[in-house]
VOSEGU-827428 format. One line per field, with one value per residue (C-alpha): residue in three letters; chain; x, y, z. Coordinates in Angstrom, 3 decimals. Layout:
<atoms>
rest	[ala, ...] .
kette	[A, ...] .
px	[X, ...] .
py	[Y, ...] .
pz	[Z, ...] .
</atoms>
This chain:
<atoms>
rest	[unk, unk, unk, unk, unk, unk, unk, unk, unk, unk, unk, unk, unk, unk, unk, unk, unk, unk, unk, unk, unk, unk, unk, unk, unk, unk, unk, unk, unk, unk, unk, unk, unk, unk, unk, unk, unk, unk, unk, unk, unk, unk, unk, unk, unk, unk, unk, unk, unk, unk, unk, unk, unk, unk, unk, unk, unk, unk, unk, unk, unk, unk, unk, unk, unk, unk, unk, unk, unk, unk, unk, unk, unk, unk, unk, unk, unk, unk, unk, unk, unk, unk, unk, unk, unk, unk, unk, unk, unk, unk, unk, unk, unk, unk, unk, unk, unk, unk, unk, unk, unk, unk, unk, unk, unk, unk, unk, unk, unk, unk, unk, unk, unk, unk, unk, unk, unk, unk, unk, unk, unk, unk, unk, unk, unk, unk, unk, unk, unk, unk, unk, unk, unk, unk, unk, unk, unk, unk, unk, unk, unk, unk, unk, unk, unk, unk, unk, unk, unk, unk, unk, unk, unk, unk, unk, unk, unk, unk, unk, unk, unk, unk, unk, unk, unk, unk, unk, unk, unk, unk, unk, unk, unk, unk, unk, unk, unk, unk, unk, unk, unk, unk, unk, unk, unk, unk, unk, unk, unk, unk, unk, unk, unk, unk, unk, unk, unk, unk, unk, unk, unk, unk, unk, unk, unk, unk, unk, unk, unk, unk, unk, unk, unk, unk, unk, unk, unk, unk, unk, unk, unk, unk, unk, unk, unk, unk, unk, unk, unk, unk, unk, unk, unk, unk, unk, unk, unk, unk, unk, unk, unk, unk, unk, unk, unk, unk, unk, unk, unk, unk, unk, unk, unk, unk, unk, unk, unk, unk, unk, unk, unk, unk, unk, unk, unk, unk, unk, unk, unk, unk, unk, unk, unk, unk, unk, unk, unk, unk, unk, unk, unk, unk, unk, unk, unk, unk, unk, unk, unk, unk, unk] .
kette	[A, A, A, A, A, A, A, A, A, A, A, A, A, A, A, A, A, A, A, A, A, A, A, A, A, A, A, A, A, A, A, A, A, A, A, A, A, A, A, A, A, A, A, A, A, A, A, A, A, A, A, A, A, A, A, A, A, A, A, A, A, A, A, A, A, A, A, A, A, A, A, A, A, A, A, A, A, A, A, A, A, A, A, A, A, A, A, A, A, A, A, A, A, A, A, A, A, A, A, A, A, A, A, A, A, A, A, A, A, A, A, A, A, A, A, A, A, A, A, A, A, A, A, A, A, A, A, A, A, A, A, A, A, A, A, A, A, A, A, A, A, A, A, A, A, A, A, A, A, A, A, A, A, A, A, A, A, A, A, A, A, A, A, A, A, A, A, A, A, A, A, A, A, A, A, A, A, A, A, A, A, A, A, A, A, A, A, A, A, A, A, A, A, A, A, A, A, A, A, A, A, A, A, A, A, A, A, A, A, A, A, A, A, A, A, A, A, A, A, A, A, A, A, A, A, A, A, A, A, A, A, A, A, A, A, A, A, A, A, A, A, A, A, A, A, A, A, A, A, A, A, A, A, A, A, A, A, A, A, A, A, A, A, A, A, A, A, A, A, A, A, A, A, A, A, A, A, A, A, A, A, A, A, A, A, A, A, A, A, A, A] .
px	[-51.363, -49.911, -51.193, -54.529, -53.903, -52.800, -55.417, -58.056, -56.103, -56.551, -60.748, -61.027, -58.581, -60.511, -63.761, -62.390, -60.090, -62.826, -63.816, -60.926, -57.275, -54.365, -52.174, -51.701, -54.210, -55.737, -56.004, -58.118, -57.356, -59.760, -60.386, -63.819, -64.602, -66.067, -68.908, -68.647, -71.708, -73.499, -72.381, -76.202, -76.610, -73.409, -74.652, -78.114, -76.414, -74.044, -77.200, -78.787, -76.005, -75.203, -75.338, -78.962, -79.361, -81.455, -78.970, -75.713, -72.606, -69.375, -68.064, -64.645, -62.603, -58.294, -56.474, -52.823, -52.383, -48.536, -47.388, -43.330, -43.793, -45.767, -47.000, -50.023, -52.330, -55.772, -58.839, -62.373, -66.323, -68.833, -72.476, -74.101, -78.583, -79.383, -79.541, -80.075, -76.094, -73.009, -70.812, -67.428, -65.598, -61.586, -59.541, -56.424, -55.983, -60.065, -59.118, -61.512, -59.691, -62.305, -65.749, -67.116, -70.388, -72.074, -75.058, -76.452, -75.941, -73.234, -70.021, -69.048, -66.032, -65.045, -61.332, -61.119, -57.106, -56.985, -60.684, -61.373, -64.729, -65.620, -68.616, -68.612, -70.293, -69.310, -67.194, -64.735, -64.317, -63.716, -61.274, -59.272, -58.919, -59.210, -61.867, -65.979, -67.077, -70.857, -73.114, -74.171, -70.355, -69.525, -72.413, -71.879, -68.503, -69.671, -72.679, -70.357, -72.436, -71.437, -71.183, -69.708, -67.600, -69.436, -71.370, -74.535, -78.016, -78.164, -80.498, -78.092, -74.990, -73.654, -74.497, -71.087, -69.697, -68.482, -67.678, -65.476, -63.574, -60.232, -58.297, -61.073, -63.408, -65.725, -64.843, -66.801, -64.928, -65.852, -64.878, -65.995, -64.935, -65.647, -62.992, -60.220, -61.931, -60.780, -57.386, -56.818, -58.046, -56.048, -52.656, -51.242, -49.704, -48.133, -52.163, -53.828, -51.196, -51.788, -55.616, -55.448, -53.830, -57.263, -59.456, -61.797, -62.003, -59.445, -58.949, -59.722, -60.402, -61.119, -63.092, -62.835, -65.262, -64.257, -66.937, -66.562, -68.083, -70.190, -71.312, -71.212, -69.698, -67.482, -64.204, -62.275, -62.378, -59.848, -59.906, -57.102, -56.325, -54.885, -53.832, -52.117, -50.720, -52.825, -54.238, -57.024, -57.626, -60.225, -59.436, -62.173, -61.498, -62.419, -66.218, -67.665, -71.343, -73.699, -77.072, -78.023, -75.262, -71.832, -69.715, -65.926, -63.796, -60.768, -60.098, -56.823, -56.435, -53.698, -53.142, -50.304, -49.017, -45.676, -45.655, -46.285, -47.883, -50.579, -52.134, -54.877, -54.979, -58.258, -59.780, -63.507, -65.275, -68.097, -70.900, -74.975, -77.814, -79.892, -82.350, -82.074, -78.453, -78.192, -76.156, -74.762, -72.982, -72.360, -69.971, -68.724, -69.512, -66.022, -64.778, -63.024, -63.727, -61.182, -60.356] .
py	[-15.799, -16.459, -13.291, -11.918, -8.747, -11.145, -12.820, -9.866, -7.996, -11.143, -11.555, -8.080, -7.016, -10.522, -8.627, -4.986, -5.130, -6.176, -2.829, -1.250, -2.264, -0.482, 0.038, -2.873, -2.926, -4.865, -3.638, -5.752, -5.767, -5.293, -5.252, -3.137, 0.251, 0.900, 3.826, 6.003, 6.490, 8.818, 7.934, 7.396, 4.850, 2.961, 2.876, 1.812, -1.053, -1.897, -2.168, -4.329, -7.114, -7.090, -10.282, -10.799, -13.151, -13.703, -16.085, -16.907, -19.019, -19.633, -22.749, -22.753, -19.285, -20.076, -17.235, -15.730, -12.989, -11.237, -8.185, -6.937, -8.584, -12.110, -14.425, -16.712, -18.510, -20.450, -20.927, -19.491, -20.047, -16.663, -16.539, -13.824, -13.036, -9.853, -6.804, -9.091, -10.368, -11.857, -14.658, -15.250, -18.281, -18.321, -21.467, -23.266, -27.317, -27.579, -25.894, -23.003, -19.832, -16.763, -16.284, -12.584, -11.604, -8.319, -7.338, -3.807, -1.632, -3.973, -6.147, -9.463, -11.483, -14.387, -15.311, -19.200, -19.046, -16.700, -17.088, -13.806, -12.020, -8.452, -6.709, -3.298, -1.088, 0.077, 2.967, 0.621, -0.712, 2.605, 3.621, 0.548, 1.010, 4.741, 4.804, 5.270, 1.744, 0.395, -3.195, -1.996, -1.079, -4.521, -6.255, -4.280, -5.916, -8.981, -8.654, -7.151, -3.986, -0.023, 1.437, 4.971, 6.095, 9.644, 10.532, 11.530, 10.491, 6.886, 8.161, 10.719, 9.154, 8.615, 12.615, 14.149, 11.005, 10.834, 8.183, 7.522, 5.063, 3.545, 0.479, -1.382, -0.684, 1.714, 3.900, 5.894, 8.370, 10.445, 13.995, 15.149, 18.636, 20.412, 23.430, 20.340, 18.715, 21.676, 22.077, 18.483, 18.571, 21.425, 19.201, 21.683, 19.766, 23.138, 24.266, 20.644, 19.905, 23.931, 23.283, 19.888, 21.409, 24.117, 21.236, 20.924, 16.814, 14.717, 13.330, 13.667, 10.249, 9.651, 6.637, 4.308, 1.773, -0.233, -2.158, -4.631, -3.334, -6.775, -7.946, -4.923, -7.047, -4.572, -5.629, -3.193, -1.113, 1.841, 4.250, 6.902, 9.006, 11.128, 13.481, 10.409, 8.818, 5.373, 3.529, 0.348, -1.538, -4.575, -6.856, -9.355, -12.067, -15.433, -15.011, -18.593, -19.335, -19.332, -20.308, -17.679, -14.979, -14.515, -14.524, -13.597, -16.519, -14.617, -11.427, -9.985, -7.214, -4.850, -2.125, 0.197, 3.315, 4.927, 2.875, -0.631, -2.617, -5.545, -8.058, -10.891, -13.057, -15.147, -17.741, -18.787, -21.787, -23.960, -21.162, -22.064, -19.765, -22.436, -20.511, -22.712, -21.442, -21.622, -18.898, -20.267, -17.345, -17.421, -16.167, -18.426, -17.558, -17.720, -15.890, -11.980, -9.246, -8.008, -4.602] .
pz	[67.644, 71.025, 72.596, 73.408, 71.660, 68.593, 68.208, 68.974, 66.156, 63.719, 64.279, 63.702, 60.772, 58.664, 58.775, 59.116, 56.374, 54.071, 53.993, 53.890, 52.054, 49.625, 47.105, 44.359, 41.525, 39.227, 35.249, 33.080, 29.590, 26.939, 23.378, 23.821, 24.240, 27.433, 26.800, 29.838, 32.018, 34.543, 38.358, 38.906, 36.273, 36.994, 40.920, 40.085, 37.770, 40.417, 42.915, 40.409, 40.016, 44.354, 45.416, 47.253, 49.605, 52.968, 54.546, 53.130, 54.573, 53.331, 55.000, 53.964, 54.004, 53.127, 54.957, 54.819, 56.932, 56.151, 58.079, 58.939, 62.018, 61.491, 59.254, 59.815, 57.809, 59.310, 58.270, 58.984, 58.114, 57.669, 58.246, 57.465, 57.939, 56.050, 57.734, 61.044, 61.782, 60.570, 62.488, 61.713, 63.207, 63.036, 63.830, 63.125, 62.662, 63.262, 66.626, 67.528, 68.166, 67.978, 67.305, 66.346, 66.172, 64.547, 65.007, 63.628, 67.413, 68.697, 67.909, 70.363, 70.368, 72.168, 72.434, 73.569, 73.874, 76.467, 77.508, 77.552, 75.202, 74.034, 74.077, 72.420, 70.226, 66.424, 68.070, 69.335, 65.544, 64.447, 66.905, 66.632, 62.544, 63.036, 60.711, 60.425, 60.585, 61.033, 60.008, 57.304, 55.673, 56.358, 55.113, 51.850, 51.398, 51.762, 49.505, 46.896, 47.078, 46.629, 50.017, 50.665, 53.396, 53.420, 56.471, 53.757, 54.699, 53.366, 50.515, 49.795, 50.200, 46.638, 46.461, 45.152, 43.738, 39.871, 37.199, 34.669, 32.695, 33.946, 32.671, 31.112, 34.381, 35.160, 38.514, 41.171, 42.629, 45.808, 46.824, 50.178, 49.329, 45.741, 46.226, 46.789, 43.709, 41.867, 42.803, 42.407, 38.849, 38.550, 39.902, 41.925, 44.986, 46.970, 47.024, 47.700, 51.389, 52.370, 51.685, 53.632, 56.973, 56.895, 56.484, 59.483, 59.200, 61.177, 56.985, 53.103, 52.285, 48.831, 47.806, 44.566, 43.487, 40.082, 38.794, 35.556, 32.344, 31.554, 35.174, 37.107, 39.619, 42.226, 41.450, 43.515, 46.618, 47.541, 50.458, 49.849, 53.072, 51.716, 55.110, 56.627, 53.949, 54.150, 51.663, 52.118, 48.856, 48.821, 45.178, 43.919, 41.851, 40.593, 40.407, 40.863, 40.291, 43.752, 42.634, 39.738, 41.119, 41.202, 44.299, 44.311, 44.947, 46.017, 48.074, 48.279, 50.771, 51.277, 53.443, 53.324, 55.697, 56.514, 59.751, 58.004, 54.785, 56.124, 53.657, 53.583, 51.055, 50.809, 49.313, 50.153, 49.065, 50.038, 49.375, 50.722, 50.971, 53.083, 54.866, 57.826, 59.162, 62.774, 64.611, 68.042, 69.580, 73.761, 76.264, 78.842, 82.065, 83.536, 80.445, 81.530, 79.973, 77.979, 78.985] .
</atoms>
């Protein structure tokens, strides 16, 4: 984390990749049958069981950051006010390296290494992960709450979605186009890639949600792109009790591509839904812009 670029990279991909990461799974073995159920009941169940909070931090965050090119572990703390903004605070041997700040219209960093800071809005997230990216995507991560990449009204956004049974969990599954849904049912590969190149969308991203049968707790998130070969999987883990809710413990995140693999590996602790959280986020006047 010598380098400005570095470091940006880091503050973002700890919050970024929790909404997006790839290809290793979790299977949970069971002795029970899971019953399958409709898409609408497992998403109002899944609603049901998010994690609700007004004001939650999580004062101690373990992090292990791998990719071909680097390997880094430091630590970080997470604030987050509903619907209002989240802080994140990275650092390394209690030394403060970055501080990002989201805010529903606007994301701000601050890089004390370099003293430099950021000011941009969510289209600068979603160019640098090439992806759709907004508050409320992010908050759903961290409230362990079904989100959908879709660009559906938000009361329609679960609207072509389906559910079934896999490996002990139950799954949502989304399909932004019904005449792929049928070929891909149908397995034929030759048809799917010639469909994919007349495709007007820059991708066919296909969406997975596993939930657990008992809690309804999200315990896995995939984003398949399947027109450039990336995949983003998000694993929970290690559910520890936060007042009368469950919180994961543990988020592994991968990230795979032809071009490279990424993963985060973290562990938070140290959970408190005080309402009296203060958020202290400012920009140094001599600080540059970074460009």
């Amino acid at each position: 984390m010598k380098t400005r670029s570095q470091l940006e990279k880091l503050s973002l991909i700890f919050v970024l990749l929790l909404a997006f990461a790839s290809c290793k799974t979790t299977k949970i073995v069971t002795t029970e049958k899971v019953r399958p159920i409709s898409a609408n009941r497992l998403i109002k169940k899944i609603e049901e069981n998010a994690f609700d909070y007004d004001m939650l931090a999580i004062k101690r965050i373990a992090c292990h950051y791998e990719s071909p090119d680097e390997k880094t572990s430091f630590r970080a703390n997470l604030k987050s006010e509903k619907d209002q903004q989240i802080l994140l605070t990275l650092s390394k041997i209690n030394v403060p390296l970055a501080r990002l700040y989201l805010t529903p219209d606007s994301v701000k960093m601050v890089n004390y290494l370099n003293k430099s800071y950021l000011k941009e809005d969510y289209q600068y997230l979603s160019k640098f992960v090439n992806t759709n990216l907004d508050f409320e995507m992010v908050q759903a991560v961290i409230s362990n709450e079904a989100f959908s990449y879709r660009d559906d009204e938000r009361d329609n956004e679960f609207k072509e979605f389906v559910s079934y049974v896999d490996s002990g969990m139950y799954v949502l599954q989304s399909f932004k186009n019904r005449k792929l849904y049928k070929i891909m049912q149908k397995g034929k590969e030759e048809k799917i890639d010639r469909y994919l190149k007349k495709l007007d969308e820059d991708a066919f991203i296909v969406q997975h949600i596993y939930a657990d049968p008992k809690t309804f707790k999200i315990r896995k998130i995939i984003l398949d792109d399947q027109t450039n070969n990336r995949k983003v999987t998000v694993n929970f883990s290690d559910f520890t009790q936060v007042g009368r809710q469950l919180y994961p413990g543990n988020i592994d995140i991968f990230f795979t591509s032809l071009e490279k693999d990424l993963s985060m590996r973290i562990k938070l602790s140290k959970f408190s839904t005080e309402k009296d959280q203060s958020f202290n986020f400012n920009i140094p006047a001599k600080y540059d812009r970074m460009q």
